[in-house]
MITIMAR-190343 format. One record per residue (C-alpha): residue number from 1; residue in one letter; x, y, z. Coordinates in steps of 0.5 Angstrom, whole numbers, plus 500, padded with zeros to 3 digits. Example, Ala and Ser with C-alpha at 12.3 -4.5 7.8 and 13.67 -1.06 7.14 Angstrom:
<sites>
num	residuo	X	Y	Z
1	A	525	491	516
2	S	527	498	514
</sites>
This chain:
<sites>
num	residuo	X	Y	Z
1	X	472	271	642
2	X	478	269	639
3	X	481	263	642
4	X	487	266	644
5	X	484	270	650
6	X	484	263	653
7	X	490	263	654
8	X	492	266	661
9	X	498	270	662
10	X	497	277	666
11	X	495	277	673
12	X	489	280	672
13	X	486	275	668
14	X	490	269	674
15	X	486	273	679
16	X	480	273	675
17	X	480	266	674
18	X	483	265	682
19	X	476	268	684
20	X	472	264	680
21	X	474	258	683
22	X	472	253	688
23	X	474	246	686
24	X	480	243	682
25	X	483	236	680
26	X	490	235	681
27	X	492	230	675
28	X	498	227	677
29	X	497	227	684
30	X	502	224	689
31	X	500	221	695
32	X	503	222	703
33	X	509	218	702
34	X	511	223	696
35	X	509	229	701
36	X	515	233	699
37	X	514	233	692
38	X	510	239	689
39	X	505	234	686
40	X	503	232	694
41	X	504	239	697
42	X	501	244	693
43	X	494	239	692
44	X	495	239	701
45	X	495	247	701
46	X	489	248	695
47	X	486	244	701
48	X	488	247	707
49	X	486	254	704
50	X	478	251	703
51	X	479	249	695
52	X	475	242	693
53	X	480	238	691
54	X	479	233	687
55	X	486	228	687
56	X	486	225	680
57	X	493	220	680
58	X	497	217	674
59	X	500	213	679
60	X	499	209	685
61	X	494	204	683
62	X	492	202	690
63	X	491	208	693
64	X	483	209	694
65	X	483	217	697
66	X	488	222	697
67	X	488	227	703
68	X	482	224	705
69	X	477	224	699
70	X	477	219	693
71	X	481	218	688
72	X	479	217	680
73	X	483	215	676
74	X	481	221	669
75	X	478	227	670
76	X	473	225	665
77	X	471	221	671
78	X	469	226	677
79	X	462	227	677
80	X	460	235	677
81	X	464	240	674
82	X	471	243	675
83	X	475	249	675
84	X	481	248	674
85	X	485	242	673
86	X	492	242	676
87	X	497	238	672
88	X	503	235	675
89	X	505	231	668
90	X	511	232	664
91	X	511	236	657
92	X	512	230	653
93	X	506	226	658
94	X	502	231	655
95	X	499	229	649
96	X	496	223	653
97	X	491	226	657
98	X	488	230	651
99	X	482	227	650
100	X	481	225	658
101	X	482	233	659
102	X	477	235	652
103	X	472	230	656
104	X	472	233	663
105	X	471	239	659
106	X	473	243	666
107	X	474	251	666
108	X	481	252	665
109	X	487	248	665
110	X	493	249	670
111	X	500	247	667
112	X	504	247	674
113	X	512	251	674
114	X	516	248	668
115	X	510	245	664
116	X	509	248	658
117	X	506	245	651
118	X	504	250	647
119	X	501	245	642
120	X	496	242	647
121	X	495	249	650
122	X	493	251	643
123	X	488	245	643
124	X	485	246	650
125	X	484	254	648
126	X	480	253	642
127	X	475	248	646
128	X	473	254	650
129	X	478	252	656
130	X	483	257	659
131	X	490	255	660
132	X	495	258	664
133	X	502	254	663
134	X	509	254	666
135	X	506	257	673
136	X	505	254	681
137	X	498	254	682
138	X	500	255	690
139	X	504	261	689
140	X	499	265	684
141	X	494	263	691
142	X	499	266	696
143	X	501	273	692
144	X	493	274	690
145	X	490	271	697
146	X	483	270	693
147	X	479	266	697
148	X	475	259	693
149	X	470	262	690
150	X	463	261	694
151	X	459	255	693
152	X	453	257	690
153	X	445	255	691
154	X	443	257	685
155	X	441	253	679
156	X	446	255	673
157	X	443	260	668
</sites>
């Protein structure tokens, strides 16, 4: 498969990738104060609409949990496997979090509305992860209505 069919553009391949999922870390993640920031609210409705969503703030070093559940401070860090990685960071913090997304290894890389970097899209792409940019996770979820993915019992294989 050529690495560009990681990069996800039409609906149909949104939807795909929406049906499989079960778990997402927010990167860049905002705590209640901020519940008027994209970065809090959008994380709030992936929970209320039954995803395991893992918080991964940047900022807010004391901050414990988010939402009710425990904070770690890299992707590379939460135990198990992740969907998606939502990411609330701006383009030019990109490059930054490379390695820690390389590491995590998740399903696919969510860029949030306005965030595109097509350099770190391309690197993501070619290490077998799929990559959605400059589209709001919470929208695409609201127009195809695709509930999580179920959790399964069975060993992978």
């Amino acid at each position: 498969m050529a690495w560009q069919q990681n990069l996800l553009e039409t609906p149909a391949a949104l939807s795909t990738l929406l049906a499989g999922t079960r778990r997402i870390a927010v990167l860049g993640i905002k705590t209640a104060a901020q519940s008027d920031q994209p970065a809090y609210f959008v994380a709030d409705y992936l929970a209320s609409a039954g995803f395991d969503v893992v918080p991964v703030p940047v900022y807010y070093p004391d901050a414990t949990e988010i939402l009710g559940r425990p904070v770690f401070r890299r992707v590379a860090d939460v135990p198990g496997p992740i969907d998606i990685v939502c990411v609330f960071r701006l383009p030019s913090a990109l490059p930054a979090h490379l390695d820690d997304l390389l590491a995590a290894k998740p399903r696919a890389v969510w860029l949030q509305s306005g965030i595109r970097h097509d350099g770190i899209a391309s690197t993501l792409a070619q290490a077998g992860i799929a990559v959605v940019q400059d589209r709001c996770l919470m929208v695409e979820h609201r127009l195809r209505g695709t509930p999580p993915a179920a959790v399964s019992t069975s060993a992978p294989g």
